[in-house]
MMTF fields as JSON, N, C-alpha, C and O atoms, coordinates in Angstrom:
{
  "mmtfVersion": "1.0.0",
  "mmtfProducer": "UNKNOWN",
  "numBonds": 283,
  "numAtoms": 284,
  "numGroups": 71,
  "numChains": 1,
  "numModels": 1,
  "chainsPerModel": [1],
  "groupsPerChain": [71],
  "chainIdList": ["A"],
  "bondAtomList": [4, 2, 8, 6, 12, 10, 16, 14, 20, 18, 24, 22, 28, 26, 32, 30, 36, 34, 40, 38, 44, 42, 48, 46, 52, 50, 56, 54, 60, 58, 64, 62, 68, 66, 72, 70, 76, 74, 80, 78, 84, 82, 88, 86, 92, 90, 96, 94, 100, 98, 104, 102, 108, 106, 112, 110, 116, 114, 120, 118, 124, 122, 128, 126, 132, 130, 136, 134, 140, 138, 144, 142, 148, 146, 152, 150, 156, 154, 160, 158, 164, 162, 168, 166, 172, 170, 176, 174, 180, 178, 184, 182, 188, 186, 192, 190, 196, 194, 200, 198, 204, 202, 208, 206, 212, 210, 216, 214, 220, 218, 224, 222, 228, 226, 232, 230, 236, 234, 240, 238, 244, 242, 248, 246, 252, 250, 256, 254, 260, 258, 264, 262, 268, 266, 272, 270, 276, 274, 280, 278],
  "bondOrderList": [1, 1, 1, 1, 1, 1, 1, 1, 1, 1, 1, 1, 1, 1, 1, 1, 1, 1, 1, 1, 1, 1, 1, 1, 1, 1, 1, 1, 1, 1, 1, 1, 1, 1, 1, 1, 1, 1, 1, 1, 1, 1, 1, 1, 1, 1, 1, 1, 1, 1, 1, 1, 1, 1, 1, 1, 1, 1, 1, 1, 1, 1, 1, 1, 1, 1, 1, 1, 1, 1],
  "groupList": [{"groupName": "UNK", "atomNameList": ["N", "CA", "C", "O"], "elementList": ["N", "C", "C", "O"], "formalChargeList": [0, 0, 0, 0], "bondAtomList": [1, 0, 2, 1, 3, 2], "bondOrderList": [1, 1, 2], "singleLetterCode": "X", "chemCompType": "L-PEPTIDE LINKING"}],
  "groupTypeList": [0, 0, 0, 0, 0, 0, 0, 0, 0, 0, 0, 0, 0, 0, 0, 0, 0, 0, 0, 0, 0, 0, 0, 0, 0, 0, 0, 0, 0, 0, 0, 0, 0, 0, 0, 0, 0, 0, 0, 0, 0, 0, 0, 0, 0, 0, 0, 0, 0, 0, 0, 0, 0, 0, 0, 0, 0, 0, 0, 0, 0, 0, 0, 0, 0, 0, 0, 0, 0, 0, 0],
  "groupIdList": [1, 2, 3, 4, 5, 6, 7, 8, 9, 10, 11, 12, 13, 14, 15, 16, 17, 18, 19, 20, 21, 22, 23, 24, 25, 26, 27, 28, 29, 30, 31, 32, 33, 34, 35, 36, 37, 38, 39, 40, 41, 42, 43, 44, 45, 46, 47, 48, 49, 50, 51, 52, 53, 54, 55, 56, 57, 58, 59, 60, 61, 62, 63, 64, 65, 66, 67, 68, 69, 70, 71],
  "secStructList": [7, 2, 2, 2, 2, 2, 2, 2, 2, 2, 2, 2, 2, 2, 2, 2, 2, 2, 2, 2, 2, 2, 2, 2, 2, 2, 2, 2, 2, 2, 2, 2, 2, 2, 2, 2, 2, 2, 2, 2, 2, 2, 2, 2, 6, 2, 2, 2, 2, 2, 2, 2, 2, 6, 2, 2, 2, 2, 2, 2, 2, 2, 2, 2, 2, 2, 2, 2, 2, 2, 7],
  "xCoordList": [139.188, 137.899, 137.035, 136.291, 137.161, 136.325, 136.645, 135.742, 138.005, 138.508, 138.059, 138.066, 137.761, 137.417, 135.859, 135.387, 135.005, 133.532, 133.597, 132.911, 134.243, 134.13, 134.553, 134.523, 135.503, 135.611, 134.48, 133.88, 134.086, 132.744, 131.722, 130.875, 131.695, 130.441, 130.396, 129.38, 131.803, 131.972, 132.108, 131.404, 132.738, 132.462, 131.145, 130.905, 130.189, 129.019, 128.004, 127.267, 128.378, 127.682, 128.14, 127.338, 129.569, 129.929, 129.175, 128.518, 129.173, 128.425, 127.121, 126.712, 126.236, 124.979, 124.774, 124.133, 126.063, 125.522, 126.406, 125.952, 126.961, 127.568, 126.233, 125.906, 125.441, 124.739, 123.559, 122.905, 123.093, 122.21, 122.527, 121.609, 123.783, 124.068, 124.226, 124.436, 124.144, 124.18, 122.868, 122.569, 122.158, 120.254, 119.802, 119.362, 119.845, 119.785, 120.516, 119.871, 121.756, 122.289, 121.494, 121.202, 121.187, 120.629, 118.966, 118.537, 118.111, 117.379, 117.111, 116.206, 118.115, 117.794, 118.379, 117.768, 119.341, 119.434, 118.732, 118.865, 117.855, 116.41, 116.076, 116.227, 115.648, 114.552, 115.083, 114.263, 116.561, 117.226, 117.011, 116.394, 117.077, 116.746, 115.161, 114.813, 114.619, 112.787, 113.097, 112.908, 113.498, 113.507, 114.083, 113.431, 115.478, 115.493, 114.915, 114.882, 114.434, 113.662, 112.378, 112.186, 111.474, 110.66, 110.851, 110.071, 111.975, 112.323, 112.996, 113.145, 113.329, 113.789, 112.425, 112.44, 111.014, 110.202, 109.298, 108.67, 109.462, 108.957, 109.641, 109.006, 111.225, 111.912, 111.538, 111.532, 111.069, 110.852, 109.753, 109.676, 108.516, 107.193, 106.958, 106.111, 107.951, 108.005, 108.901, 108.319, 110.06, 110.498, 109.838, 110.213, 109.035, 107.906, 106.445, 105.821, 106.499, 105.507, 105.96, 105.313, 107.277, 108.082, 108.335, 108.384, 108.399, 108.552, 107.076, 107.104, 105.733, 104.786, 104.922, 105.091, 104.877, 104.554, 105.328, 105.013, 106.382, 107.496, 106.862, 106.59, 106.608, 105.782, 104.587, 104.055, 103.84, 102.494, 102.956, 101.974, 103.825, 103.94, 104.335, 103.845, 105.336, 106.266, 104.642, 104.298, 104.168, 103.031, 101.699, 101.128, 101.855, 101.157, 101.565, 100.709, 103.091, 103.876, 103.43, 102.89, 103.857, 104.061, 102.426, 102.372, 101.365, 99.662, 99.828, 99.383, 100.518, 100.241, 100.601, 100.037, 101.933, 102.734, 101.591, 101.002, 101.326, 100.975, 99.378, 98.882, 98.918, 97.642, 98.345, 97.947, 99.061, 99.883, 100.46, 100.82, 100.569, 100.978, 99.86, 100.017, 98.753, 97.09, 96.873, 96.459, 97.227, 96.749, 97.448, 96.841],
  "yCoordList": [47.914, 47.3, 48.163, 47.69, 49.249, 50.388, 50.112, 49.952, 49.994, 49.843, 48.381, 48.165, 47.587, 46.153, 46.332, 45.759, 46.865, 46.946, 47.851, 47.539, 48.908, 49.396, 49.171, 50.033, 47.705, 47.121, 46.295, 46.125, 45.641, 44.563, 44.839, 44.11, 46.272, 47.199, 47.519, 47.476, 47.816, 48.163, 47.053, 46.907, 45.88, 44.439, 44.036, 43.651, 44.346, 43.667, 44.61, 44.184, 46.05, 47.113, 46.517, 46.431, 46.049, 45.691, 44.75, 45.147, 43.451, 42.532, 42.607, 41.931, 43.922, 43.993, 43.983, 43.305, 45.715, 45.928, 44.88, 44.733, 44.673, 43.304, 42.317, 42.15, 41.608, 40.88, 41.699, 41.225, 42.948, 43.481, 44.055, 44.266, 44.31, 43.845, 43.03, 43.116, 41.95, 40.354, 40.205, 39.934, 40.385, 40.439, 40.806, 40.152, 42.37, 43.068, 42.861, 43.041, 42.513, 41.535, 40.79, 40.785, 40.079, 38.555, 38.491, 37.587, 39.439, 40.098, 40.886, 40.63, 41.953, 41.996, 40.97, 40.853, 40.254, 39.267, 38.272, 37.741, 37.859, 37.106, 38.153, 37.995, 39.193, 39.9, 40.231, 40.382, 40.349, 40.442, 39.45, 39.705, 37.879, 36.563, 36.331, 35.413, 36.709, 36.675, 37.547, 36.951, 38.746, 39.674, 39.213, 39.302, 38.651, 37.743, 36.869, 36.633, 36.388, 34.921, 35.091, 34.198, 36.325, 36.679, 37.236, 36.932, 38.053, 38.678, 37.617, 37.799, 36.368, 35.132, 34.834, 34.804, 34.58, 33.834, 34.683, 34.213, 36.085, 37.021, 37.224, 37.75, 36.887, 36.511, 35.663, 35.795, 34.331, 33.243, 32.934, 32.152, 33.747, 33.937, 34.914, 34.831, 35.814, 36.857, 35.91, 35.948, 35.075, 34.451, 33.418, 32.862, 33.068, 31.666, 32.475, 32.146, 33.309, 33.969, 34.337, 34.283, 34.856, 35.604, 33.873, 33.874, 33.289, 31.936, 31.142, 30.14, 31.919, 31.266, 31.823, 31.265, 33.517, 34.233, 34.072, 34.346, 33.549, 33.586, 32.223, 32.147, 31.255, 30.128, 30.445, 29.549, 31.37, 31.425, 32.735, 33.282, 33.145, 34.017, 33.334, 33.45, 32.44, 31.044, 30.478, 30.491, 30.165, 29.077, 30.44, 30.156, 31.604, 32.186, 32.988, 33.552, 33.008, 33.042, 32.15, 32.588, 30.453, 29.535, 29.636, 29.553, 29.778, 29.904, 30.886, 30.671, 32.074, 33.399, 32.876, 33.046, 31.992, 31.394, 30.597, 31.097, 29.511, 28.745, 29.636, 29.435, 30.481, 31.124, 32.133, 32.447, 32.31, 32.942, 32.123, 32.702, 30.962, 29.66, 29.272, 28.852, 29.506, 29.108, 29.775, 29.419, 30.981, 32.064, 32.876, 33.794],
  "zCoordList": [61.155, 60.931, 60.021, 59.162, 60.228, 59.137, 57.926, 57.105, 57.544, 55.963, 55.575, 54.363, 56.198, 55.894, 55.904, 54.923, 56.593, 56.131, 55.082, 54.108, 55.001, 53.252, 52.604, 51.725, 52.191, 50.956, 50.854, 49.792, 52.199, 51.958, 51.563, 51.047, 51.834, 51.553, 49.559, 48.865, 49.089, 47.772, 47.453, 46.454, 47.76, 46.876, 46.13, 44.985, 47.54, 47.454, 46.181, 45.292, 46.594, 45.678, 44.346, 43.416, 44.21, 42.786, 42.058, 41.095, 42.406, 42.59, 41.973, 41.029, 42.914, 42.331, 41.175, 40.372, 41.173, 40.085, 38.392, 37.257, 38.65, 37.887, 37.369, 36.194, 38.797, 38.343, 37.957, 37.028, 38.519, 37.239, 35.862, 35.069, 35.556, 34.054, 33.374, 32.164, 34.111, 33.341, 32.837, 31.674, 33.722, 33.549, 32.654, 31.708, 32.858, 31.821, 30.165, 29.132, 30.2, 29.22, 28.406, 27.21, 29.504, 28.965, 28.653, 27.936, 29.196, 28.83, 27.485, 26.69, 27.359, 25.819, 24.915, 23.853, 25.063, 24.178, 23.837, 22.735, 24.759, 24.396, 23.542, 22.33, 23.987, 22.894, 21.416, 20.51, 21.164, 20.16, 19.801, 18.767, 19.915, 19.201, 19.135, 18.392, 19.496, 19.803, 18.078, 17.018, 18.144, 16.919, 15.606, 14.566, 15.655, 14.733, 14.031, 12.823, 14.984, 14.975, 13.897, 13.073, 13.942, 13.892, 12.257, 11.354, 12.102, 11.023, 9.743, 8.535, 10.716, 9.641, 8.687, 7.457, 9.714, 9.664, 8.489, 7.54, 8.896, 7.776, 6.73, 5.816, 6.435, 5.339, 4.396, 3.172, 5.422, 4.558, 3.951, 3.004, 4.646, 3.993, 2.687, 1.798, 2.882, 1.771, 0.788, -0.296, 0.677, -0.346, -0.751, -1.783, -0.24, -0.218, -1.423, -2.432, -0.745, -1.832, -2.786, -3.832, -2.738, -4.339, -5.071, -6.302, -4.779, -5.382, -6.03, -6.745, -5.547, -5.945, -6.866, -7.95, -6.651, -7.828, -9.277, -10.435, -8.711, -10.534, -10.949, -12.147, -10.27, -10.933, -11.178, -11.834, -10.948, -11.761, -12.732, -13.233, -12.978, -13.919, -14.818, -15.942, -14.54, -15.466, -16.316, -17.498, -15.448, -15.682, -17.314, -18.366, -16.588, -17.398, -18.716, -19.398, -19.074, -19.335, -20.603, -21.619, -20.26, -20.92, -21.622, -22.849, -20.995, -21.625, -22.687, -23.814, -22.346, -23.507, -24.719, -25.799, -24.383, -25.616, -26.334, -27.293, -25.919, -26.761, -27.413, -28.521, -26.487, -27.249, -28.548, -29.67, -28.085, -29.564, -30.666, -31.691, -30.568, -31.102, -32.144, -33.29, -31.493, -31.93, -32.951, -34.054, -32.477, -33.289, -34.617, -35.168]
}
């Protein structure tokens, strides 16, 4: 009976700690996709702006021309 409460005893310890590494797991992996998520969104604002800017350079670009055209 002793050897059978100390496997029940180490099962259960296993267990714990099993399901507190799942937790913990799954825990930072939210926060790893929260981080992604975040770093996409700041990707796409920084290429969103590099995209205004080559069109107003395009755009000022094409003005210099024709004032040189004038002139």
């Amino acid at each position: 009976m002793k050897n059978e409460d100390k496997i029940i005893e180490l099962l259960m310890e296993y267990i714990s700690r099993t399901d507190k590494m799942e937790k913990e797991f799954k825990e930072g992996m939210e926060s790893f996709n929260k981080e992604m998520v975040s770093l996409r969104r700041d990707f796409n604002q920084t290429n969103s702006r590099q995209e205004a800017l080559m069109q107003e350079i395009f755009k000022l670009s094409k003005r210099v021309g024709k004032l040189e055209d004038e002139s």
